[in-house]
Each structure stands twice: as structure tokens, then as C-alpha cells.
N, C-alpha and C positions, 0 to 999 in steps of 0.2 A: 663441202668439207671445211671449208673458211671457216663459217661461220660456227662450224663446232671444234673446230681449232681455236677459235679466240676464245669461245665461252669459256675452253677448258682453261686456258692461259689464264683469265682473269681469275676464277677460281682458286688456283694453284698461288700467285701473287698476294689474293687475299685469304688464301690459308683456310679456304671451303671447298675444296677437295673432299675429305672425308664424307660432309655432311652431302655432298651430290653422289656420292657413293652410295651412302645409306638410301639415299631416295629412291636410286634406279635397283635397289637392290629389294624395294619394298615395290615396288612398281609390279619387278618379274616375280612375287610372292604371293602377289592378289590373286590370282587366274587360277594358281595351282591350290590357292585355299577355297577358294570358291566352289571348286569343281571336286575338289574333299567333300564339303559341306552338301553338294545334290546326293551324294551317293548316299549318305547316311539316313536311315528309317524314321519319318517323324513321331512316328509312337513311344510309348515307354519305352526302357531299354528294358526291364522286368516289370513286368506288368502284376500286381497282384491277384493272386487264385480267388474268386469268388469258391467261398463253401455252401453248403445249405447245411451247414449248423448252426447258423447263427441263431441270433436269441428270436423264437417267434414273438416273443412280447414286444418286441419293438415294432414288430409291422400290425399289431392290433390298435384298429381305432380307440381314438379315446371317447367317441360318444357312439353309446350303440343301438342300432334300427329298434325301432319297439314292434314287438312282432304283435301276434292276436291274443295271445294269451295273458301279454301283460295287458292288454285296454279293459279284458274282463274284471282285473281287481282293481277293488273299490279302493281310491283313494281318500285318508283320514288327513281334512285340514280342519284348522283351529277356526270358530268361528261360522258362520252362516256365509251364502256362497251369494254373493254380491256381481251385480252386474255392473261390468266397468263403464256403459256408457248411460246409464240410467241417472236424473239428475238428484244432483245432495239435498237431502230432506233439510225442510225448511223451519228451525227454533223459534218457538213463540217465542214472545217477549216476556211472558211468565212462568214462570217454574209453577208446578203443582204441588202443590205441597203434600205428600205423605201420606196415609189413610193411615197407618197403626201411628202415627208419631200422638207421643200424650202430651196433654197441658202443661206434664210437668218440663218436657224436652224443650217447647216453646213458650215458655216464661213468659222470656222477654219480650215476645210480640203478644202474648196476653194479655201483659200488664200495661201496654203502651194505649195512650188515649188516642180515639180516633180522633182522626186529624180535620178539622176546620178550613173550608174553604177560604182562600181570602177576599171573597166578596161578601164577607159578613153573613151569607145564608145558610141555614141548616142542614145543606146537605142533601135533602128529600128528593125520591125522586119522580115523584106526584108534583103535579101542577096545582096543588091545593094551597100554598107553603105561602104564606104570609114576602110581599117584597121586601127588600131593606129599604130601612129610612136613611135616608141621606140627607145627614148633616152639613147645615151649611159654618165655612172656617168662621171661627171666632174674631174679628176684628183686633189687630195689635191694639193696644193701648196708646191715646194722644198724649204728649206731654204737650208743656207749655214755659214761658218765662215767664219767670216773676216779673209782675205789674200789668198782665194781658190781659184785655177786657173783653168779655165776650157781649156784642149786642146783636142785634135786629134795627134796621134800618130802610127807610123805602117811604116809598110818597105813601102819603095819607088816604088812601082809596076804599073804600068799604069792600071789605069781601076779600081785599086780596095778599097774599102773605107775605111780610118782610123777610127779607135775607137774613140769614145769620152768618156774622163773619167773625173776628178774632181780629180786635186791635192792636197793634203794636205803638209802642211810644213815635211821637212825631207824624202819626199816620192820617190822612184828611179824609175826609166823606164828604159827595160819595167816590170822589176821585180826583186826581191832582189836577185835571182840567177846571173840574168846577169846586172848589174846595169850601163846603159850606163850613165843615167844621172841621177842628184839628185834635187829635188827641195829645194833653200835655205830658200826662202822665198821673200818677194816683197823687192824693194828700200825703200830708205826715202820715195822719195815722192807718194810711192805708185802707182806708172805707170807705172812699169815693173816688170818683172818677175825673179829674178835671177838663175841659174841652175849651176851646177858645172858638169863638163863636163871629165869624162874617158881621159886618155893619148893615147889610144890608137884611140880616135875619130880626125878627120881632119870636121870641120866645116865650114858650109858655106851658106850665105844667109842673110834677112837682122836684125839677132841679132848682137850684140856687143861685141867682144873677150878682156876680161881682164885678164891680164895685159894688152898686144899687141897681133895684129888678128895673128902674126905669131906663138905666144905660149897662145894658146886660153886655160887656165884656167876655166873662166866664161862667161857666157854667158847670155847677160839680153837682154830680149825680150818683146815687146807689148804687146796690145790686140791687135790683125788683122795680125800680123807678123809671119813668113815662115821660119826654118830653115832646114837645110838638113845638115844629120851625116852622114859620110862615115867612118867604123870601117875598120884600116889598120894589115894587118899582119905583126908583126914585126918580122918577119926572111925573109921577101921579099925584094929585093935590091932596093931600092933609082930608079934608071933605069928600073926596070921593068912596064910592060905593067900595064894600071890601073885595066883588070882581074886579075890579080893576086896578086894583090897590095892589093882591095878593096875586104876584103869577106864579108861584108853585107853593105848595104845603108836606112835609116831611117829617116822620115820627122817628122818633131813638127811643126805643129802649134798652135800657141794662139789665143784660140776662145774668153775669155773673162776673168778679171782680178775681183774678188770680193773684193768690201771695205768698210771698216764701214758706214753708211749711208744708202746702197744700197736698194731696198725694196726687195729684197731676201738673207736677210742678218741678222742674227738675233743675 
């Protein structure tokens, strides 16, 4: 009893009296509500009257048995009766054209020309038919500058054919190692060809030796004109035979002389 002599004590002192009142007071109220609550019935307290008046359309299904006598009538669908797993017919690639359509509905495919292969052939479908010719491309057109000489060059061999080159100014023959001759360039008047001509060549033919034919310097030559160079070895005597004199022999001719005006000439 001490112990529930102070509890009360401290209670009272802190002025919570009332509220341990209220608690022991809900304590002894639990057991008696409790034992309320078995007794009561869990069901409704009024239970709703089923009637059998209600609506029979609510207890009618919404989809209904098909009996025998619907399977005997003939169903009308739109269309021919297609089988769902059979496979999709397969569209040429051309359409047929029409059997009543007239000339005059397809004009425009009347009037159109038939159409031409692009390999040039007829069309035909016989192996009779003539091949195509095949044309070889036409070559662009050369130009050239003014003052360019066209010659032929090459040792003097019977039977065998000179080079045809295109000279330009400053340019030696038959090449910068061995340089027999040089082209200087044309005359004034443009109608010959001038060449400066090796010491060690002897000339002959019908170009022009400048200064004099007998110490041939230069040499000016046409279009159409024929020269012929014989390179002499000079440690061979004056008197010796012309084998042993001449160690090579070399022909120029001038095939054509290009000059401002010309139509290959730009």
C-alpha cells in the first residue's frame, strides 16, 4: 500500500488526479463493452426481402446458344467466301489491258513511238538482224604554238621510218645528251625554219648554209625540204675513205612550219 500511497501523493501535488481517475475509470469500462459487443448478432440488423419480381431481363444472357434451327439458315455475306489461311494471290507486273477499250480511249499510247533500244539495234527478235557498228571516238583536235615545226628525224637507213616530232623553240636533236642540231626559231618572214648546226656535222641537201655552204653555221629550211647530216670524226685524215671519215649519217626533214593565223594554232 506504500507504493500506491505515494503514486496517489505525487499525482495530487502535480494536479493529475483527475486524469488517473479518467483512466481507471476507462480501464473498468473495457470488459463491460466488450462483453456488449459478443452478444450482438453479426448479421444485418434488417436484412433486405429478396422478391421474385424482379426484372427477368436482367438475368437474361447477353449472347444466346445458337440452337439447330438457326445453323439451317443461309447466311448472306458481301462478297465470295475466302479462306483465311490460303495464300494472297500473286500481281503480275503487268496489267492487261482491256479487250472493249478503243483506239480512241488509248490515244496516247497509240500515238507514242516505239521505243529504241539503247544499244543502237532494231529491236528484232530473230537472230537475223544485222550487228551495230561501232564507232570508234573521234580524236580531239591538236593545237599547237606559233613558230612549231613539225619534222621527221632519224638516221639515214633505207627502208626504215623517221620519227615525227614537234619542235619547239630552243629545242636540240636528237637529244640534249647528243645535240646535233638546235632549233632557233623561224625567219622574219616566217617561211623557214632556222637550225644551228654542230661543228662537227658536214651538211647537205636543199637547206641553206649560213654564213657560206662551205662553213655551214646555220641552216634554214622549208616546209617540204630534205636535209641530210653526216657527223665527221675529227682525228680522221682529210684523205681517208668516207667509212671511216663518217661515224653516223642523219636526215631532217620538214614536214610543216606552224604560224599565227593557222587553224591549229592557238
Amino acid at each position: 500500500m506504500n507504493v500506491v500511497q505515494s503514486t496517489w501523493r505525487q499525482l495530487v501535488r502535480r494536479r493529475l488526479w483527475p486524469v488517473a481517475l479518467l483512466l481507471v475509470a476507462a480501464l473498468a469500462a473495457v470488459p463491460v463493452l466488450l462483453s456488449r459487443d459478443a452478444e450482438t448478432p453479426l448479421g444485418p440488423a434488417n436484412p433486405v426481402p429478396v422478391t421474385s419480381e424482379a426484372d427477368d431481363s436482367i438475368a437474361e444472357p447477353i449472347v444466346a446458344k445458337v440452337t439447330a434451327e438457326d445453323r439451317t439458315k443461309r447466311r448472306r455475306v458481301l462478297g465470295a467466301r475466302k479462306d483465311p489461311f490460303a495464300p494472297a494471290p500473286v500481281k503480275s507486273a503487268k496489267s492487261e489491258k482491256p479487250k472493249d477499250a478503243t483506239p480512241q480511249e488509248n490515244g496516247d499510247e497509240a500515238d507514242k513511238p516505239a521505243e529504241e533500244p539503247a544499244d543502237g539495234s532494231t529491236g528484232g527478235s530473230g537472230g537475223g538482224g544485222e550487228p551495230p557498228v561501232v564507232t570508234e571516238p573521234v580524236p580531239a583536235k591538236k593545237y599547237y604554238e606559233a613558230g612549231t615545226v613539225i619534222v621527221r628525224f632519224g638516221e639515214a637507213a633505207d627502208g626504215e621510218e623517221l620519227d615525227r616530232m614537234a619542235l619547239d623553240k630552243l629545242e636540240p636533236l636528237p637529244d640534249d645528251a647528243f645535240p646535233l642540231l638546235v632549233y632557233m626559231g623561224l625567219t622574219k618572214d616566217g617561211k623557214k625554219a632556222r637550225f644551228l648546226v654542230d661543228a662537227s656535222i658536214e651538211a647537205d641537201g636543199d637547206g641553206d648554209c649560213k654564213p657560206h655552204p662551205s662553213s655551214c653555221e646555220t641552216i634554214l629550211l622549208a616546209a617540204g625540204e630534205t636535209e641530210f647530216l653526216d657527223v665527221i670524226d675529227p682525228e680522221a685524215e682529210e684523205d681517208a675513205e668516207e667509212d671511216e671519215r663518217i661515224l653516223a649519217s642523219f636526215q631532217l626533214d620538214v614536214v610543216d612550219i606552224k604560224r599565227a593565223g593557222d587553224d591549229d594554232v592557238k
